[in-house]
N, C-alpha and C positions, 0 to 999 in steps of 0.2 A: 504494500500500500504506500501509497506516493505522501511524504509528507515534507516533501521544499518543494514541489509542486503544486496544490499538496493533497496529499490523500490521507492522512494523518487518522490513523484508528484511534477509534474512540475507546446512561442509562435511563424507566420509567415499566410500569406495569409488574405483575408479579413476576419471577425468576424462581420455576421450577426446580427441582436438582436434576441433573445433568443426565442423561443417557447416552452409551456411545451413538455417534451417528449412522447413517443408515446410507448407500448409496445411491440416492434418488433423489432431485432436487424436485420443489413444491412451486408451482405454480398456481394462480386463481384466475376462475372464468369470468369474462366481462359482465358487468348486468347490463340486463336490458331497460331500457327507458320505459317508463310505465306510463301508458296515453290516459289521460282524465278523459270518461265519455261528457254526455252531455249535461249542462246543469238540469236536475228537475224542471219541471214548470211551474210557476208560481205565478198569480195574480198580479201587477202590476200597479200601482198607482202613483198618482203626479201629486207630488208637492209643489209648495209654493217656493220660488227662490227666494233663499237669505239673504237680506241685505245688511251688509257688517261697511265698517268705514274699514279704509285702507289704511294699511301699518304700513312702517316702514321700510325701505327695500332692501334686503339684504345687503350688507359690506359685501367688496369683489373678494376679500380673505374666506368668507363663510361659504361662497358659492358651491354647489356640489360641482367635481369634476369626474369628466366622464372617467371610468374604468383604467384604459392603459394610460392613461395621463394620473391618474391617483396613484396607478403601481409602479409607474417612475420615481414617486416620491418616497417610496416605500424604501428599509435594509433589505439587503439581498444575503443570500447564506448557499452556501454549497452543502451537501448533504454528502453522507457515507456510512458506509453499512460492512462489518466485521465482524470475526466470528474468532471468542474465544475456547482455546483447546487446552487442557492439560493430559500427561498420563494416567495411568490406574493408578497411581499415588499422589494425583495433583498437584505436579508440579505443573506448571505451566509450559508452554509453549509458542516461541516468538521467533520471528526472521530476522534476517540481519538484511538491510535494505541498501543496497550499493549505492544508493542518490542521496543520502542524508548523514550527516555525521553530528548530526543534533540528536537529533532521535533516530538511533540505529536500529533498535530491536524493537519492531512493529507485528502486533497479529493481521493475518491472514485477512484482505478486504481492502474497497477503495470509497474512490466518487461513484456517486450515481450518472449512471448517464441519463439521457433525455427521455422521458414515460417510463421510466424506474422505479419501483420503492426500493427500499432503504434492504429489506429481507433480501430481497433479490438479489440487488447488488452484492452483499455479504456470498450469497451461494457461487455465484457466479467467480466472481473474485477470488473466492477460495477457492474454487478448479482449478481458475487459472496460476493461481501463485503453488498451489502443492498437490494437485490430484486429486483430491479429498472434496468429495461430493457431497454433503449436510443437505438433511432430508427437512423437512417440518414436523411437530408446526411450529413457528418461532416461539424461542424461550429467550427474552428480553433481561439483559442482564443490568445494563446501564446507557443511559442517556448523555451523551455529549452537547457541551454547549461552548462553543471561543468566542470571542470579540473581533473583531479585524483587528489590523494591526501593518505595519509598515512594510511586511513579507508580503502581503496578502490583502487586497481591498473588501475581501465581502466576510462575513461571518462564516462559522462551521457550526454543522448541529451533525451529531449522527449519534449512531444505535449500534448498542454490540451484543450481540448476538452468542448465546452457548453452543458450541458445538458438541459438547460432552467430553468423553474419556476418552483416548485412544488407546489401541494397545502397545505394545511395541512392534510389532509387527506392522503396524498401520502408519508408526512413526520411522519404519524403518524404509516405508515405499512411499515415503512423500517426496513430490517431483517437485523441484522448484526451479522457478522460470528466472534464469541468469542477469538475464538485463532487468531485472527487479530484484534479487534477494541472490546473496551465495552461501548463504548458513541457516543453518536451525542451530537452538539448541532448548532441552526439554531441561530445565535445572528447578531446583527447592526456590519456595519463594526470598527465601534470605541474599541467595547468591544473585539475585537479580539486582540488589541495590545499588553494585560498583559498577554494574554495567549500564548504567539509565540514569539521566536526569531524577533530579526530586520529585520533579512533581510525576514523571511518569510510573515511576515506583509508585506514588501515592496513588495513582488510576487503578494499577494492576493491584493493589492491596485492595483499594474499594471494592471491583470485579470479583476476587476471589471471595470475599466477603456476601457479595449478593448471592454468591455461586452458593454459598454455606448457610446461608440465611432463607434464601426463596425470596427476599426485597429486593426489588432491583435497584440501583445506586442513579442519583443524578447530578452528574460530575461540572457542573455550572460556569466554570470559571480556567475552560481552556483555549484560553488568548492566545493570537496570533505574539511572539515576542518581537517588540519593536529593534 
């Protein structure tokens, strides 16, 4: 996951305990638009019109503005979707991402692309960075939220996703795609500290914590750094 670019993994809802995953990723069918038939009939009758004095005319500040002129004025935020993994003994497991050397050891997940959610992306994304195919239905571990910031013009929000337990075997056939990541490594949570920023340790503590509890975490205050 691309995070000087940035793809930066990242919680909300409840966070199940974890199950290994299953090789089948989840998709949902579109709905369809529901047509309102015709109103009843009903009787009709004429009123008399109101007559009120005229008030005064809106300020050009209070005007409503049409739609894509309103969403101009609006923050913009990029979105991302991850998926985290430990062994049968819950250690964790994080990549070593070739394009960053802020944050090197990232889980599995990117950006969304264009008519994406957030689950999706996680699935997808994890095929592509290790083989590993994570089935549904989403188990919501924690919420991600940054500020912009002088790297990066727009906000980040994303969703991380449980992938469950792997065995070692599973950890042993993870394919990882070169021009994004050239390491795994699966270690205890303590030995992650010298290897990661503070505050990302602080993330990956939270995440294991939801993973332990069934709450899922919501990690609010992960700014772009100026």
């Amino acid at each position: 996951m691309h995070d000087d670019a940035r793809h930066r993994a990242g919680g909300e809802g409840a966070a199940p305990t974890a199950a290994a995953p299953a090789v089948r990723g989840n998709g949902a069918a579109p709905r369809r638009a529901r047509v309102p038939g015709p109103p009843p009939s009903r009787p009709v009758h004429q009123e008399q019109p109101m007559t009120t004095s005229p008030g005064p005319s809106p300020s050009p500040g209070s005007a409503w503005l049409p739609p894509e002129q309103f969403a101009e004025t609006l923050p913009k935020a990029t979105v991302f979707g991850s998926v985290f993994f430990t062994d049968e003994r819950d250690h964790p497991l994080h990549l070593r991402a070739v394009y960053s050397s802020t944050h090197p050891w990232q889980w599995p997940g990117g950006t969304t692309e264009a008519g994406e959610r957030p689950w999706r992306t996680a699935v997808r994304e994890c095929e592509e960075e290790t083989g590993i195919v994570v089935s549904g239905p989403p188990r919501l571990l924690a919420a991600v939220f940054g500020l912009p910031g002088a790297p990066w013009p727009y906000a980040t929000a994303g969703y991380v996703f449980d992938g469950g337990r792997l065995t070692d075997q599973q950890i042993k056939e993870i394919r990882l795609a070169p021009e994004e990541h050239d390491e795994y490594r699966v270690l205890p949570l303590p030995q992650w500290r010298p290897l990661m920023p503070a505050r990302d340790f602080d993330r990956l503590r939270r995440v294991m914590e939801a993973r332990r509890t069934g709450r899922a975490a919501y990690i609010g205050a992960w700014d772009w750094e100026d």
